[in-house]
N, CA, C and O atoms as a Tripos MOL2 file, in Angstrom:
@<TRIPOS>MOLECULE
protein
  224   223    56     0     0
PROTEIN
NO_CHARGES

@<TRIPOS>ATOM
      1 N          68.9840   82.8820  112.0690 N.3       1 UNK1
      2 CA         68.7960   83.2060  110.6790 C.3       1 UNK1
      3 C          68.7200   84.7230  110.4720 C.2       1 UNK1
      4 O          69.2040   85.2050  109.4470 O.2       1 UNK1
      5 N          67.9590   85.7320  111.6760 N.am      2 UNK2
      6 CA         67.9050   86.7680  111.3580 C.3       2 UNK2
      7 C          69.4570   87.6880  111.4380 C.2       2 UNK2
      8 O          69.7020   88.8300  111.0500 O.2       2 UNK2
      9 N          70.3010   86.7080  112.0770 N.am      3 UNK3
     10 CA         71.7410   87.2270  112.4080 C.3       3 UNK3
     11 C          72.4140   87.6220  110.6950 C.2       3 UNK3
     12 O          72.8470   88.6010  110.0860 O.2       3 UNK3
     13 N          72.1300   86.0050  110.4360 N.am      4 UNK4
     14 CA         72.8330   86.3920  109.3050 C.3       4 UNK4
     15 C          72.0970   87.2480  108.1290 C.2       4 UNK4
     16 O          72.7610   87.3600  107.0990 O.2       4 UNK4
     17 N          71.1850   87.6880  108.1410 N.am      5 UNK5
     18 CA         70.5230   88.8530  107.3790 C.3       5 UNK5
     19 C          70.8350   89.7890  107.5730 C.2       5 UNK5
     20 O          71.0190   90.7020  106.7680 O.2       5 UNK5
     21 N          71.0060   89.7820  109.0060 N.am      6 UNK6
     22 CA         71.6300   91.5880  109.3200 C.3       6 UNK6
     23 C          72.9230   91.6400  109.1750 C.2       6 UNK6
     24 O          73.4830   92.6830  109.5140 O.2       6 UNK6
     25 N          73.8700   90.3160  108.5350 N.am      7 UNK7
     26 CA         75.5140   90.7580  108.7780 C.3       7 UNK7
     27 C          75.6940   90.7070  107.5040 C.2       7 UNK7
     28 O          76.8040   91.1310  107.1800 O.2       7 UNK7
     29 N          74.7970   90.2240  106.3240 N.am      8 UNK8
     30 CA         74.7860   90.2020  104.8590 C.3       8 UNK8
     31 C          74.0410   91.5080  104.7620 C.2       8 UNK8
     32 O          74.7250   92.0810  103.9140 O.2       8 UNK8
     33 N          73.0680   92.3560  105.0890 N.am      9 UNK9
     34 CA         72.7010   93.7880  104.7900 C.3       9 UNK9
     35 C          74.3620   94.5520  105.2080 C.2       9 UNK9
     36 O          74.7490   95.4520  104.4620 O.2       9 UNK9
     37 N          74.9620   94.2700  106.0090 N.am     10 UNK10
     38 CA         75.5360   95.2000  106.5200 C.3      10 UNK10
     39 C          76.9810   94.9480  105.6910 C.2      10 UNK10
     40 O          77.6250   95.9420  105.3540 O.2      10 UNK10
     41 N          77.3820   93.8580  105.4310 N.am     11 UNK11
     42 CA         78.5480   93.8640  104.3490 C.3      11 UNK11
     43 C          77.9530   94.2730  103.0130 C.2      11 UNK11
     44 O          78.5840   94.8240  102.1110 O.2      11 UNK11
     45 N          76.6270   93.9310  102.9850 N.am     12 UNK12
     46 CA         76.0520   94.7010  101.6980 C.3      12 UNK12
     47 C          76.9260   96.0250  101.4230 C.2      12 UNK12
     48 O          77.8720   96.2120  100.6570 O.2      12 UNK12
     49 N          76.1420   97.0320  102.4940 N.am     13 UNK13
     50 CA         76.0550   98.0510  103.1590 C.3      13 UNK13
     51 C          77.8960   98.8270  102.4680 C.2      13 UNK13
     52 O          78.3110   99.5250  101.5430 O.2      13 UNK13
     53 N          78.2770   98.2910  103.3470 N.am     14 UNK14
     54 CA         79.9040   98.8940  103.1010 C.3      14 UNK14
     55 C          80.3060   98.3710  101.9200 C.2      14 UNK14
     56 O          80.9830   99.2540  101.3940 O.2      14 UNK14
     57 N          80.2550   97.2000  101.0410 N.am     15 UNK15
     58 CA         80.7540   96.9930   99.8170 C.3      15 UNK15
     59 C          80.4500   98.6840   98.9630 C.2      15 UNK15
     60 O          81.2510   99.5710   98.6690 O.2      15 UNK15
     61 N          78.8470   98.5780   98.7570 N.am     16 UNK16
     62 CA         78.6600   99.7560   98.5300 C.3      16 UNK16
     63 C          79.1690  100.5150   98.3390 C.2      16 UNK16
     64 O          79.5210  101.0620   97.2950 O.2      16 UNK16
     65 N          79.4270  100.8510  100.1880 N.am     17 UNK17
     66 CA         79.8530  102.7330  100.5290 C.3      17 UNK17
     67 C          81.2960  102.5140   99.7310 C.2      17 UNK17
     68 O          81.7040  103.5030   99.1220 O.2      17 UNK17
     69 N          82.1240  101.2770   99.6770 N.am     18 UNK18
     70 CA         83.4460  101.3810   98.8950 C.3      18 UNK18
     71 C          83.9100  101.7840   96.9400 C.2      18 UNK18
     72 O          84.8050  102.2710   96.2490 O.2      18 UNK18
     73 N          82.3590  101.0600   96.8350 N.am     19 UNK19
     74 CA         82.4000  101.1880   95.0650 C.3      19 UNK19
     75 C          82.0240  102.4630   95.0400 C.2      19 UNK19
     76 O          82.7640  103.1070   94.2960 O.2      19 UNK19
     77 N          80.7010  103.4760   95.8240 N.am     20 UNK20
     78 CA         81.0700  104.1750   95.2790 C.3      20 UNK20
     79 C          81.8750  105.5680   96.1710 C.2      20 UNK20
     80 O          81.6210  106.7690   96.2560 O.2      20 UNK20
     81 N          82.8080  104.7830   96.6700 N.am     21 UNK21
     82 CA         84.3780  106.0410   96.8000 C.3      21 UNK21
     83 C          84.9660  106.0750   95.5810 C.2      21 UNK21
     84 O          85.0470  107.0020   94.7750 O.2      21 UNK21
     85 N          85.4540  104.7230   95.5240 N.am     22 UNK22
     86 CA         86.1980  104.2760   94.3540 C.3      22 UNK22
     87 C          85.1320  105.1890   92.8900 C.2      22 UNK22
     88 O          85.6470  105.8710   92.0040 O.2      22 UNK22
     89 N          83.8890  104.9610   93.0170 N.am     23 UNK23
     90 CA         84.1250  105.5970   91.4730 C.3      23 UNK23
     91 C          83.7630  107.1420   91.9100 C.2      23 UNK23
     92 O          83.1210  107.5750   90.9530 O.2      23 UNK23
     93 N          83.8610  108.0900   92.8180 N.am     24 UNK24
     94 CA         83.8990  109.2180   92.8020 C.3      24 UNK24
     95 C          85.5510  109.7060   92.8930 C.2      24 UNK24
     96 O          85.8700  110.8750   92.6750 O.2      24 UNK24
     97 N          86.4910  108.7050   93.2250 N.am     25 UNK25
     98 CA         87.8970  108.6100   92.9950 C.3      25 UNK25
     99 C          88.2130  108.2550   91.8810 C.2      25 UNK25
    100 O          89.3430  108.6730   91.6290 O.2      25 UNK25
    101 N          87.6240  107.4700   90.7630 N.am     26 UNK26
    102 CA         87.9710  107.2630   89.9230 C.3      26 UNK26
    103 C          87.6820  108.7040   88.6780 C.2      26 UNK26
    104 O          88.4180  109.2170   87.8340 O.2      26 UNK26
    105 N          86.3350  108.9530   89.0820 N.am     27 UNK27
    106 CA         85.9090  110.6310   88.3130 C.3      27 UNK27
    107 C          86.7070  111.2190   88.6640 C.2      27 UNK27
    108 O          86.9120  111.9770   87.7170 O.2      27 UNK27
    109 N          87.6640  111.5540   89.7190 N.am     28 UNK28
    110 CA         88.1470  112.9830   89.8090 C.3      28 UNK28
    111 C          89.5830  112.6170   88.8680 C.2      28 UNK28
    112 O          90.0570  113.4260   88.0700 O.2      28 UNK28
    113 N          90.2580  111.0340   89.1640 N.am     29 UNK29
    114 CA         91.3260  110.7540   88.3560 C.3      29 UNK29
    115 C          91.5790  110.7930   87.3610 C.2      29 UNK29
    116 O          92.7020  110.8560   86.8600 O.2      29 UNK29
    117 N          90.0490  110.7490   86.6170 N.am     30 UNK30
    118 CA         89.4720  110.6940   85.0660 C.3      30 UNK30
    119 C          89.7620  112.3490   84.6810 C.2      30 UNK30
    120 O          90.2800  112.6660   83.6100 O.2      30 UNK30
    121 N          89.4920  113.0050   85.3600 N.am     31 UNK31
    122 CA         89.4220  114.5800   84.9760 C.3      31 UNK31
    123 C          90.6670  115.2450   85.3460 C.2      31 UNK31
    124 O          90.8010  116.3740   84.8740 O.2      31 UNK31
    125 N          91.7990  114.7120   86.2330 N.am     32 UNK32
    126 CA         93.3330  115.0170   85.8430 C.3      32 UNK32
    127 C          93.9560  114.3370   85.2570 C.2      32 UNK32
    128 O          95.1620  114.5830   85.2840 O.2      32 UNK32
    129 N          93.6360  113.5210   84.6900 N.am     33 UNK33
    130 CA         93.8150  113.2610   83.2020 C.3      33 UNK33
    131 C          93.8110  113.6090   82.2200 C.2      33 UNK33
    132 O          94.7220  113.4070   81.4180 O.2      33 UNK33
    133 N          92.4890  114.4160   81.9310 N.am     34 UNK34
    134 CA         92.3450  114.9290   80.8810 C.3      34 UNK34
    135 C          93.1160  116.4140   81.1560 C.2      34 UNK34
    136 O          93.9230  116.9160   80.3730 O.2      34 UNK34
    137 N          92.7280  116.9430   82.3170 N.am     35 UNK35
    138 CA         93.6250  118.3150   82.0250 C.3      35 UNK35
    139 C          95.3870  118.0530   81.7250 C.2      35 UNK35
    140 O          95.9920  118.6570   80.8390 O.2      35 UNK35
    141 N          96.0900  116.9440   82.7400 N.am     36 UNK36
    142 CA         97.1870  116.5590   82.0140 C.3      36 UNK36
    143 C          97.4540  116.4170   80.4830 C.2      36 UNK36
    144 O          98.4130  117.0670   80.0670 O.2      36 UNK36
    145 N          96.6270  115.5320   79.4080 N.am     37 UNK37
    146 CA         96.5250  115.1790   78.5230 C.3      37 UNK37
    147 C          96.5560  116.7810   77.3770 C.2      37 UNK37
    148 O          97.1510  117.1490   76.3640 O.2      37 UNK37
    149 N          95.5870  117.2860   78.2640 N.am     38 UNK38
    150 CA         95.5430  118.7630   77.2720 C.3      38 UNK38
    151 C          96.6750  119.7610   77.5610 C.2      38 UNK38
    152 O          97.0720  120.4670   76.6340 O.2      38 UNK38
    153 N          97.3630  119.8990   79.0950 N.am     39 UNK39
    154 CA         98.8870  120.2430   78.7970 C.3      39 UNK39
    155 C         100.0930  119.7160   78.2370 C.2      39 UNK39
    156 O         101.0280  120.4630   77.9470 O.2      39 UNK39
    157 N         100.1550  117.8290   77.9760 N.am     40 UNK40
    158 CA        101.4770  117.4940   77.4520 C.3      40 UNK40
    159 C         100.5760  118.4410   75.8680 C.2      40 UNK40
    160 O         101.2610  119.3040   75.3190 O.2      40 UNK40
    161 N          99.4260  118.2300   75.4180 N.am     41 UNK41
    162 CA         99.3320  118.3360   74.1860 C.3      41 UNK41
    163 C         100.1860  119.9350   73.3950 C.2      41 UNK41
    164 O         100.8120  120.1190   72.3510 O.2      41 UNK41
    165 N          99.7310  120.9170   74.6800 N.am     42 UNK42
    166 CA        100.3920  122.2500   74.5840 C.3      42 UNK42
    167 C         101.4350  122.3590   74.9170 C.2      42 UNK42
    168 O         101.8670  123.5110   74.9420 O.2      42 UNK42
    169 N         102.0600  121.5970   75.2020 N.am     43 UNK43
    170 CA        103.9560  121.7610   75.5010 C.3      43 UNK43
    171 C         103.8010  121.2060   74.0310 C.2      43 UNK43
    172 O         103.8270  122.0190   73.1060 O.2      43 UNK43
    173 N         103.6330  119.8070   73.7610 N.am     44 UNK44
    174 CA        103.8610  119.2240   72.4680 C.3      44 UNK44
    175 C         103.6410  120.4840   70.9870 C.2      44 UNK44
    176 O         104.5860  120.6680   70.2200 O.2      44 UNK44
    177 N         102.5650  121.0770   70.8370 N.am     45 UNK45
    178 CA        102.6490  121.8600   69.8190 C.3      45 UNK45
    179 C         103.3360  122.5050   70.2870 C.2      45 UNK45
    180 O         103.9280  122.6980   69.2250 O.2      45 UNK45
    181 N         104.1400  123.3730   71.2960 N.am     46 UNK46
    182 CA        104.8780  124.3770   71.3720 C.3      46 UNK46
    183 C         106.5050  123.8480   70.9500 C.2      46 UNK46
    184 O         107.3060  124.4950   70.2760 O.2      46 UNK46
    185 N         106.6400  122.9930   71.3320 N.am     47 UNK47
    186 CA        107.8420  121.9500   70.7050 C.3      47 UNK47
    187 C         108.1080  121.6540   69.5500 C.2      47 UNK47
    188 O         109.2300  121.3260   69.1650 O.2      47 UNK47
    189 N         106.9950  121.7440   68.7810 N.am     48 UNK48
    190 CA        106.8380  121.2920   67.5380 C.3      48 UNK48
    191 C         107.3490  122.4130   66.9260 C.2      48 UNK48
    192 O         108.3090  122.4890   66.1600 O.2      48 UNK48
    193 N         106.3940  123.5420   67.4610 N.am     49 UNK49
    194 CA        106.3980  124.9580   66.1220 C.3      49 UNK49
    195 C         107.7150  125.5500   66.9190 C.2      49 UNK49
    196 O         107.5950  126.7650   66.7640 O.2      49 UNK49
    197 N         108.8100  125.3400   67.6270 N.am     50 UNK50
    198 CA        109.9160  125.8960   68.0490 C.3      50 UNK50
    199 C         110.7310  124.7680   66.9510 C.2      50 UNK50
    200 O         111.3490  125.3890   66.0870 O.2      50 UNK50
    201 N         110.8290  123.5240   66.8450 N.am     51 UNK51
    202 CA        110.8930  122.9930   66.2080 C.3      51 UNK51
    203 C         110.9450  123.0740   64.5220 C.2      51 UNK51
    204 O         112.0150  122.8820   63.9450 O.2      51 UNK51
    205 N         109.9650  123.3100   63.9330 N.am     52 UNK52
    206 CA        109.6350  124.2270   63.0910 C.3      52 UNK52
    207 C         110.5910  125.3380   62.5360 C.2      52 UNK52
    208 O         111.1070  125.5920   61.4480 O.2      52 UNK52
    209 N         110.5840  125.8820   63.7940 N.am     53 UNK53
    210 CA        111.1130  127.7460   63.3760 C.3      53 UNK53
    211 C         112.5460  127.4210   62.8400 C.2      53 UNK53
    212 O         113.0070  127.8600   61.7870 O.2      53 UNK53
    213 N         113.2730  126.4730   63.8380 N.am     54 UNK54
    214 CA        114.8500  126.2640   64.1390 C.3      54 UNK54
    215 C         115.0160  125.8790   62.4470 C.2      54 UNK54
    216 O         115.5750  126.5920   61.6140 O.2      54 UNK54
    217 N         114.4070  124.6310   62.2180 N.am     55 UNK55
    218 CA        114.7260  124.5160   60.8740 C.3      55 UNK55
    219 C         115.0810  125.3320   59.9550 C.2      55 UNK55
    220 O         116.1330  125.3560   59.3180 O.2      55 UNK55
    221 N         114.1660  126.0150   59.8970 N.am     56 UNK56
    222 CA        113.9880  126.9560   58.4810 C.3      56 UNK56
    223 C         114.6930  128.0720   58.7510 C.2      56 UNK56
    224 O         114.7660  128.9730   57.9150 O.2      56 UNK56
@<TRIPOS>BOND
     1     1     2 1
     2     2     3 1
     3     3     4 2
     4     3     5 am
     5     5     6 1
     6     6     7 1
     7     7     8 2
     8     7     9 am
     9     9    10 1
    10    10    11 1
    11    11    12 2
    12    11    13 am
    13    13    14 1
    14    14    15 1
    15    15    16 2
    16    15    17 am
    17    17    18 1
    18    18    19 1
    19    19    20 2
    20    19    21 am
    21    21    22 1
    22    22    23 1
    23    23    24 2
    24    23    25 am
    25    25    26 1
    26    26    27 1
    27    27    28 2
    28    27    29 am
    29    29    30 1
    30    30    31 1
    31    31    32 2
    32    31    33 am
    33    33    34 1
    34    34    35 1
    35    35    36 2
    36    35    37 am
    37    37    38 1
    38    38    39 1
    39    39    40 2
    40    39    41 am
    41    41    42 1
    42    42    43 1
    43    43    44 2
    44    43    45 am
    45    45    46 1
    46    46    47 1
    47    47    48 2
    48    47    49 am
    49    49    50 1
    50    50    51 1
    51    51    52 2
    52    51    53 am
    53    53    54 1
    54    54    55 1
    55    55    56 2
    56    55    57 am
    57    57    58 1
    58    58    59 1
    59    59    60 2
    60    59    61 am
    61    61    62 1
    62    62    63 1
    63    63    64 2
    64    63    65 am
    65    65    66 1
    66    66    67 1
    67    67    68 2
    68    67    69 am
    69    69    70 1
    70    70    71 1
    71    71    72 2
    72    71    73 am
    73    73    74 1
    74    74    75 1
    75    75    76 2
    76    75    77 am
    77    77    78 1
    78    78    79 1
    79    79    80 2
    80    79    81 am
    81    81    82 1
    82    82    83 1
    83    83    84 2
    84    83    85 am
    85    85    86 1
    86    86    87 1
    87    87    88 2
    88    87    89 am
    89    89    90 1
    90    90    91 1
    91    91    92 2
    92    91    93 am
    93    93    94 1
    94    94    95 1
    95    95    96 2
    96    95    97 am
    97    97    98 1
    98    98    99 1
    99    99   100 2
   100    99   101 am
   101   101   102 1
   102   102   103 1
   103   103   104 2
   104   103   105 am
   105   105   106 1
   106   106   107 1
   107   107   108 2
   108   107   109 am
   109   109   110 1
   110   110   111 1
   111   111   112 2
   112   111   113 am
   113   113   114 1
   114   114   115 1
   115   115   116 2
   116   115   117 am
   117   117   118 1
   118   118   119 1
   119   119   120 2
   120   119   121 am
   121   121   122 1
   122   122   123 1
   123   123   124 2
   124   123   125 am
   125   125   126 1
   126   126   127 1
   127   127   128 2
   128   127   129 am
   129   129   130 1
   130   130   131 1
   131   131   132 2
   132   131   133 am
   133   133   134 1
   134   134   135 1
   135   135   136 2
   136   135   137 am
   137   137   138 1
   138   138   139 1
   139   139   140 2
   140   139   141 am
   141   141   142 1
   142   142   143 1
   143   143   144 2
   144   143   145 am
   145   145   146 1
   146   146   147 1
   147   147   148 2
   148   147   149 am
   149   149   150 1
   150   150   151 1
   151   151   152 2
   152   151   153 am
   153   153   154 1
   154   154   155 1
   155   155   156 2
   156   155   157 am
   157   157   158 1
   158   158   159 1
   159   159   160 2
   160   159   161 am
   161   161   162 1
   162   162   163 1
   163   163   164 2
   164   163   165 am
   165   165   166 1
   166   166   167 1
   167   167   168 2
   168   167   169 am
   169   169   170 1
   170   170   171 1
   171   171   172 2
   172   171   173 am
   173   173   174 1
   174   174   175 1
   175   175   176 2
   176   175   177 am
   177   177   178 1
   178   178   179 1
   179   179   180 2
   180   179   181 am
   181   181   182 1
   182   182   183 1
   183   183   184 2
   184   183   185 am
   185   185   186 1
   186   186   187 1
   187   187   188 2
   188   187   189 am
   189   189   190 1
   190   190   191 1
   191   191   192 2
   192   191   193 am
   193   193   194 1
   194   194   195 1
   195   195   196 2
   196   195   197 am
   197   197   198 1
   198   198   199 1
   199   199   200 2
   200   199   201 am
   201   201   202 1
   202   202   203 1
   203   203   204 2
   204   203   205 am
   205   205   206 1
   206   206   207 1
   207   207   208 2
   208   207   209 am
   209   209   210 1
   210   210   211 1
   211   211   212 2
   212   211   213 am
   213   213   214 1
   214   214   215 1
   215   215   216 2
   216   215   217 am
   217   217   218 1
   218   218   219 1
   219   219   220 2
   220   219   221 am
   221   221   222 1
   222   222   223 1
   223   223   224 2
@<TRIPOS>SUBSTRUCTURE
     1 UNK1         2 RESIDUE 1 A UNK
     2 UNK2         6 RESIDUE 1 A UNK
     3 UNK3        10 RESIDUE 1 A UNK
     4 UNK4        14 RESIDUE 1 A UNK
     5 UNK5        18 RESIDUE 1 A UNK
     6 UNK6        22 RESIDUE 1 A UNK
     7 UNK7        26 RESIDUE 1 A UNK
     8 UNK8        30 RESIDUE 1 A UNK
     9 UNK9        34 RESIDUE 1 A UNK
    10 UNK10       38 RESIDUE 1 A UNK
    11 UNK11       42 RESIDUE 1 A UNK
    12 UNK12       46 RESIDUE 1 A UNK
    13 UNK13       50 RESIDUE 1 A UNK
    14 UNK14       54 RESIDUE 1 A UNK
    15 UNK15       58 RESIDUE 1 A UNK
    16 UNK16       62 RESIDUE 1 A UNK
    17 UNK17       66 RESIDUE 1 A UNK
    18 UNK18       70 RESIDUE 1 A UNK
    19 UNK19       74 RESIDUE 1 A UNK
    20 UNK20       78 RESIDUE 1 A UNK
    21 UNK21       82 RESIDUE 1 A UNK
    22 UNK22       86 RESIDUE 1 A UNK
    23 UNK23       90 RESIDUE 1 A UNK
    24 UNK24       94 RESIDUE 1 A UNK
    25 UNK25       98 RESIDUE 1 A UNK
    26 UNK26      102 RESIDUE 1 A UNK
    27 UNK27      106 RESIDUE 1 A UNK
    28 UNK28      110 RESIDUE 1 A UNK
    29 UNK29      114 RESIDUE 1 A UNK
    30 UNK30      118 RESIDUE 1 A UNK
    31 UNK31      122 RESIDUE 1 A UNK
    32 UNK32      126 RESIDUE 1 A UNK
    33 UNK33      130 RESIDUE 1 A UNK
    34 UNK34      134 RESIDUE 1 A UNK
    35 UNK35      138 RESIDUE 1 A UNK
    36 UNK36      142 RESIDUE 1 A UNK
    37 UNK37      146 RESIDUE 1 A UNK
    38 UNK38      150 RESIDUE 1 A UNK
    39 UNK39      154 RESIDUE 1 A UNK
    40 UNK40      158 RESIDUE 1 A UNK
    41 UNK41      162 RESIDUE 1 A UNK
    42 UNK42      166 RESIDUE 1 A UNK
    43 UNK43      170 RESIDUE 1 A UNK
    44 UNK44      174 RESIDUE 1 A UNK
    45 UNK45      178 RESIDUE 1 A UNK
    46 UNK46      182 RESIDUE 1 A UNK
    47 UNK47      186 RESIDUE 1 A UNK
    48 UNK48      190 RESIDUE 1 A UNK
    49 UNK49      194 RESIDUE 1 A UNK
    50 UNK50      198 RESIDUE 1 A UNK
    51 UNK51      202 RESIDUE 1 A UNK
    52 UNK52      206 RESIDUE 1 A UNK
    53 UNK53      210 RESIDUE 1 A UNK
    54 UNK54      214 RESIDUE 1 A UNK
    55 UNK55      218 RESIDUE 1 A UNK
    56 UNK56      222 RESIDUE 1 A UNK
């Protein structure tokens, strides 16, 4: 009985250590995201107001 306590702490154990890789992998994915998100946005206005100019 004590076997299987110590092999359920220990898959405990690593489930764990995996969730949190995954969410310190998921934070860093979260935050090149956003810097992506804020460069299409600055190509996009620069597109726009070139856009813009051509017209008129």
């Amino acid at each position: 009985m004590e076997a299987l306590l110590i092999i359920n702490s220990i898959l405990v154990a690593v489930c764990l250590y995996f969730v949190k890789d995954f969410h310190s992998d998921f934070k860093e994915m979260t935050r090149k995201v956003g810097r992506l998100d804020g460069q299409v946005r600055d190509i996009h206005y620069k597109l726009n107001a070139r856009n813009r100019v051509k017209q008129k």
